[in-house]
C-alpha positions in Angstrom: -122.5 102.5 -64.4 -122.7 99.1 -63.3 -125.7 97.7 -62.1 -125.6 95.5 -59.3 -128.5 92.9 -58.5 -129.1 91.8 -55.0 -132.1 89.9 -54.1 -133.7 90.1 -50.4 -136.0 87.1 -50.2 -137.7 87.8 -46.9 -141.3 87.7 -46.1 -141.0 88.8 -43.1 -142.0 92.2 -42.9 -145.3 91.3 -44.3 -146.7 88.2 -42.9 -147.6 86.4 -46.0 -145.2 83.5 -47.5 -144.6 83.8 -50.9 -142.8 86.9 -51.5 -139.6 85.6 -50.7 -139.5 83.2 -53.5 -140.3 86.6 -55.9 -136.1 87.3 -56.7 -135.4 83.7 -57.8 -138.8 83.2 -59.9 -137.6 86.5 -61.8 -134.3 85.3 -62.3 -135.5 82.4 -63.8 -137.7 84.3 -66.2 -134.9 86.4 -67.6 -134.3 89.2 -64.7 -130.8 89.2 -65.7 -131.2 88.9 -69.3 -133.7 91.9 -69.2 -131.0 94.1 -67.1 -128.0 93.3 -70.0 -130.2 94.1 -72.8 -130.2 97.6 -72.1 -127.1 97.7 -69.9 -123.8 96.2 -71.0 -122.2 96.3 -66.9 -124.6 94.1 -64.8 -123.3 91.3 -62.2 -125.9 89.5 -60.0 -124.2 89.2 -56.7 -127.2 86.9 -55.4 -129.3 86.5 -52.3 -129.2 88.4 -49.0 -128.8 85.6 -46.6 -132.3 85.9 -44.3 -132.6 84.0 -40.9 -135.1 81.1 -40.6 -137.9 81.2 -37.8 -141.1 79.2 -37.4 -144.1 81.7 -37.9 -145.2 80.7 -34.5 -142.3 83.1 -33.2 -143.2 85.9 -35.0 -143.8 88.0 -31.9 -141.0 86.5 -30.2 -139.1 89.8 -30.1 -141.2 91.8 -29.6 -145.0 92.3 -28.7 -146.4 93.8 -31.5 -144.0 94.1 -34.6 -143.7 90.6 -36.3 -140.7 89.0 -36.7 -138.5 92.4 -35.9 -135.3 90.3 -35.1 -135.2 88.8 -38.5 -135.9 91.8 -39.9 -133.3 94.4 -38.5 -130.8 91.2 -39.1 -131.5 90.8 -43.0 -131.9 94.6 -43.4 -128.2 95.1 -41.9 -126.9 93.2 -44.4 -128.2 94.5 -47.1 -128.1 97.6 -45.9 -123.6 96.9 -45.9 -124.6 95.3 -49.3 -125.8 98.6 -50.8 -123.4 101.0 -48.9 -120.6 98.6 -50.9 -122.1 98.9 -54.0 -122.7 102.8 -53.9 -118.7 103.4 -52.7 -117.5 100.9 -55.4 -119.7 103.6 -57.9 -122.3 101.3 -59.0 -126.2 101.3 -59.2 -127.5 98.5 -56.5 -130.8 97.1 -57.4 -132.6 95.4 -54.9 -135.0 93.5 -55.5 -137.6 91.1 -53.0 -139.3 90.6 -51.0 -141.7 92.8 -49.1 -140.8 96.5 -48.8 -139.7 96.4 -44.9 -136.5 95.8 -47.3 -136.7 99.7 -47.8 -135.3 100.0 -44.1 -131.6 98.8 -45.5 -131.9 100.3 -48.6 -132.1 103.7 -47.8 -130.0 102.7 -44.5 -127.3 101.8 -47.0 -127.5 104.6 -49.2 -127.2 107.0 -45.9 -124.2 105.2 -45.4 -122.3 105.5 -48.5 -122.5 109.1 -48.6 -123.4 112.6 -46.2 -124.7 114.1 -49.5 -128.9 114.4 -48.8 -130.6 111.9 -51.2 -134.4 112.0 -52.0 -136.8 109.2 -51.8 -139.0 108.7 -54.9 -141.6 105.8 -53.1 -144.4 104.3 -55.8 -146.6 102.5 -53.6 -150.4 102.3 -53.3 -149.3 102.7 -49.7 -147.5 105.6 -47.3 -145.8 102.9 -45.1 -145.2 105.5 -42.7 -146.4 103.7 -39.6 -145.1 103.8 -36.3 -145.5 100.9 -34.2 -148.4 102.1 -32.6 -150.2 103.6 -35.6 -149.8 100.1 -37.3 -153.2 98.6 -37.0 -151.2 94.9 -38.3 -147.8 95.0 -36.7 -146.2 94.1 -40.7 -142.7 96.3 -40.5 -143.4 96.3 -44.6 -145.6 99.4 -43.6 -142.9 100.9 -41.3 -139.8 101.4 -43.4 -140.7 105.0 -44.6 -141.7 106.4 -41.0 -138.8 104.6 -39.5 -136.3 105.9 -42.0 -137.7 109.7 -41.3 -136.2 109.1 -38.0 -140.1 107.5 -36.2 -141.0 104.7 -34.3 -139.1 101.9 -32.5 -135.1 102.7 -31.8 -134.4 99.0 -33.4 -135.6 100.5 -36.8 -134.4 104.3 -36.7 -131.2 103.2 -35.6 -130.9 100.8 -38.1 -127.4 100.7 -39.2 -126.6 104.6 -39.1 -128.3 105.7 -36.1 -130.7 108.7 -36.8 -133.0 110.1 -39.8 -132.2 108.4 -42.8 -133.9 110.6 -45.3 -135.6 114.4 -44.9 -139.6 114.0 -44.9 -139.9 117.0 -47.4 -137.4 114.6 -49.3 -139.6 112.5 -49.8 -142.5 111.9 -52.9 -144.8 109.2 -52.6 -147.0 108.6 -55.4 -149.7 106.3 -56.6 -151.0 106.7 -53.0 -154.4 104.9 -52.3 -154.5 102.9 -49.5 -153.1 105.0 -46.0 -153.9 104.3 -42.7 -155.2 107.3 -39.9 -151.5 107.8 -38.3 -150.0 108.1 -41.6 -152.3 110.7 -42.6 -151.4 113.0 -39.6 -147.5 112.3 -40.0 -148.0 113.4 -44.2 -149.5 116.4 -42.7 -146.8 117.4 -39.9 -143.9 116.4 -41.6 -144.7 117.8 -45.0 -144.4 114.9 -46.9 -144.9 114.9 -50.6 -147.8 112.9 -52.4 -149.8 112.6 -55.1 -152.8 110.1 -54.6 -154.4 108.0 -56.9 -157.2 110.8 -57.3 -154.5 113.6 -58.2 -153.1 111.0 -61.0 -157.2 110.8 -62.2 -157.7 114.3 -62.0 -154.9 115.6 -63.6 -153.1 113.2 -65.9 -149.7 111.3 -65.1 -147.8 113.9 -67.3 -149.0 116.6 -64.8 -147.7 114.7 -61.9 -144.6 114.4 -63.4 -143.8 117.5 -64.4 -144.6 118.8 -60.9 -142.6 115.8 -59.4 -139.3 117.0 -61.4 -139.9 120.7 -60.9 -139.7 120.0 -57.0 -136.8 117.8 -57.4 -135.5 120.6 -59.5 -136.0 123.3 -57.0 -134.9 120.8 -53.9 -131.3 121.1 -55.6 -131.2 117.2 -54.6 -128.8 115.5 -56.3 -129.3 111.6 -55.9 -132.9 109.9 -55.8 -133.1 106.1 -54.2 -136.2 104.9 -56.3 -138.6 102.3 -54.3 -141.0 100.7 -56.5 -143.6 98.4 -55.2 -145.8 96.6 -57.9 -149.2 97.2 -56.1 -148.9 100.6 -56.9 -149.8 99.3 -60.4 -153.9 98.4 -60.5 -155.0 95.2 -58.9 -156.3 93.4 -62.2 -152.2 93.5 -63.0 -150.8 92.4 -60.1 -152.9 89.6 -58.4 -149.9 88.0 -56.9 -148.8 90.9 -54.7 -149.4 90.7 -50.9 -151.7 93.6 -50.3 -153.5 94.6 -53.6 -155.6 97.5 -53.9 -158.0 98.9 -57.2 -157.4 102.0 -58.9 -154.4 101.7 -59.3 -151.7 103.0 -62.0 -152.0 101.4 -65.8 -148.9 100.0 -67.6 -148.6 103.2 -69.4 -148.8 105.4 -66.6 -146.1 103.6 -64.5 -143.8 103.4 -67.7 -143.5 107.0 -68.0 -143.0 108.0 -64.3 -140.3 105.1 -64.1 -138.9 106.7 -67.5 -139.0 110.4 -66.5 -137.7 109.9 -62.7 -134.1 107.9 -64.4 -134.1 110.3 -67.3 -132.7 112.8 -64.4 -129.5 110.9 -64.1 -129.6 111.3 -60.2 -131.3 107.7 -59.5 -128.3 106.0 -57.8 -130.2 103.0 -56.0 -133.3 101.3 -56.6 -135.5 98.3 -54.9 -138.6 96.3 -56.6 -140.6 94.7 -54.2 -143.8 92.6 -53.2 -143.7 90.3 -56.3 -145.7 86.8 -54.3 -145.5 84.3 -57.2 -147.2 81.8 -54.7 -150.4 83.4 -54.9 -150.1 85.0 -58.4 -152.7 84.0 -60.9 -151.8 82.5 -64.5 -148.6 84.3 -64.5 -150.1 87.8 -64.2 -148.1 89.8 -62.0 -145.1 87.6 -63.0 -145.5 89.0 -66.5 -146.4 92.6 -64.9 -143.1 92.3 -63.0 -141.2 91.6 -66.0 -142.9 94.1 -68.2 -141.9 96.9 -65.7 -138.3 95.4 -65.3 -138.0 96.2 -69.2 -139.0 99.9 -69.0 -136.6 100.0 -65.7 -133.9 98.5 -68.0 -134.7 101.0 -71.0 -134.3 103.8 -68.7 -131.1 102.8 -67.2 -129.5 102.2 -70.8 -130.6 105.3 -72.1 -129.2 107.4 -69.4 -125.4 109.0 -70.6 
């Protein structure tokens, strides 16, 4: 399967410049390179083009969700981006940016096919809010909850109008960091998670093995994989926009990644929240990188 590299450098969602520059500061450190070791089809098909606004208009459309125009515009067209990809039968990998990028990803992947998808989401954080659960207005921390079919029409109806993805479809993990309305909508929807705390208590290879045994049982037979590098711990990622402690070691991270493409049914996958602007002496550039090679194993080794 060819792999097809898009990068969405938009800061948007979060509020904190930076991240956009994240797809073009891999590239130059061997993103490609990385991708054809272990993959003899890969084709980088460049930038989502992403509006330009002053920050001073970041509430301009609307009261309390920054920057939402921009946003919904960028996330339509990757959202076309990835929904071409998946019909042409190849493996789009997205990669940013903040995670409000999530919005056209699984947008996209809705889409390219009726066929119900589950959403594997590594994160330190639920980003299930609602506009008014968000306590910071940053659509980064909406794209889950919109894509369950919650919150603001401009986001649910995002390109396919209506849910995007099941909520007992979806299995966050690496979870640390979730704010009071997330916590009830985990609870009603029956969303799946396993926290930092279940990782501690029980060992990675426990998680996983319950993680595949669901997917197992779900009958699902596609996963779009989200994979946000602050769900690695904060000594590893210094350059990411909101870093938390505790989180998941190199090891840890590696085999979940491995295990969850081993299943063959990853069809789509996004990388986000990589800030070299704010990184430290190359950390989290080299964390990036270091993950991008066990994402690049994985895909190679799958028949």
């Amino acid at each position: 399967m060819k792999i097809e590299l898009i990068g969405f450098p938009m800061f948007y969602g979060c509020d904190r410049p930076g991240v956009e520059h994240g797809p073009d500061k891999l590239r130059e450190n061997g993103l490609v390179e990385i991708l054809k070791k272990h993959n003899e089809e890969v084709e980088d098909f460049g930038n989502i083009d992403v509006m330009s606004v002053d920050t001073d208009r970041k509430y301009a459309s609307h009261k309390s969700m920054k920057y939402l125009d921009e946003v919904v515009d960028g996330n339509l067209k990757l959202a076309q981006a990835v929904e071409k990809s998946l019909k042409a039968g190849n493996l789009p990998f997205v990669v940013g940016g903040d995670h409000s990028l999530g919005l056209g990803s699984m947008a996209g992947v809705k889409a390219a096919s009726e066929e119900e998808y589950a959403v594997i989401w590594i994160d330190a954080h639920a980003d299930l809010n609602v506009t008014e659960s968000s306590p910071s207005g940053n659509i980064h921390g909406m794209p889950l909850g919109a894509s369950t079919g919650l919150g603001d029409e401009a986001l649910t109806s995002l390109y396919v109008k209506g849910q995007k993805v099941k909520p007992e479809n979806i299995y966050i993990i690496g979870l640390r960091s979730v704010d009071e309305g997330e916590e009830v909508i985990i609870r009603e929807h029956g969303i799946n998670i396993w926290r930092m705390t279940d990782i501690r208590e029980r060992g990675m290879d426990t998680v996983i093995h319950e993680l595949l045994e669901m997917l197992g049982d779900s009958g699902i037979g596609k996963i779009h994989l989200s994979y946000d590098i602050d769900s690695l711990d904060i000594r590893l990622v210094p350059g990411t926009g909101t870093p938390v402690e505790d989180g998941l070691e190199f090891e840890e991270s590696k085999a979940l990644v491995k295990a969850i493409i081993s299943t063959g049914k990853v069809g789509s996958i996004d990388f986000v929240e990589f800030n070299p602007v704010i990184d430290k002496d190359d950390i989290t550039l080299n964390s990036s990188l270091t993950m991008l090679e066990a994402f690049s194993e994985a895909l190679g080794n799958v028949k």
